[in-house]
C-alpha positions, 0 to 999 in steps of 0.5 A, a space after each residue: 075452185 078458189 084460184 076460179 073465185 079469186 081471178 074473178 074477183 080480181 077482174 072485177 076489181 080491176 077498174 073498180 071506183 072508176 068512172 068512164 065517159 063512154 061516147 058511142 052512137 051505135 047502141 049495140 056497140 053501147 050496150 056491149 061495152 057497157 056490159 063490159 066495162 061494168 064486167 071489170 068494175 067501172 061506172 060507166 056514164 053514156 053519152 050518144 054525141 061528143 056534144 051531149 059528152 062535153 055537157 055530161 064533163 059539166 056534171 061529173 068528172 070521169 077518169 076514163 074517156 072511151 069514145 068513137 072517133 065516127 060520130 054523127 056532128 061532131 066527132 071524137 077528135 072534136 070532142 078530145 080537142 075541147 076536152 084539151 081546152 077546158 083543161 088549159 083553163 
């Protein structure tokens, strides 16, 4: 029982203290890997748009982008390509 407790513990530590800029449109997809991604420890901030993702980078900084190339506008290669030239400033 405490090998079950420990590998439980060690899984939801693994992305402990990281934040995740999830980019989905679908909200079933959102909501599943939001479940998920919690599951393992992460803050996950959501965002439905790459437009509304690159506004929330103004806000706060995430470790990890998770992002559906598909999106309605513009899309995740968009939103990678500006996320590039903000950095190169």
């Amino acid at each position: 029982m405490k090998d079950v407790q420990a590998k439980l513990h060690t899984h939801q530590a693994l992305l402990a203290e990281l934040t995740v800029l999830l980019v989905e449109d679908e909200p079933d997809i959102a909501e599943l890997f939001t479940f998920i991604l919690e599951d393992y420890g992460a803050e996950v901030i959501l965002s439905n748009s790459a437009i509304e993702a690159l506004g929330r980078l103004g806000e706060r900084r995430p470790d990890i982008l998770v992002s559906n190339v598909k999106l309605p506008e513009e899309d995740g290669r968009w939103l990678i390509e500006q996320i590039r030239q903000l950095e190169d400033v």
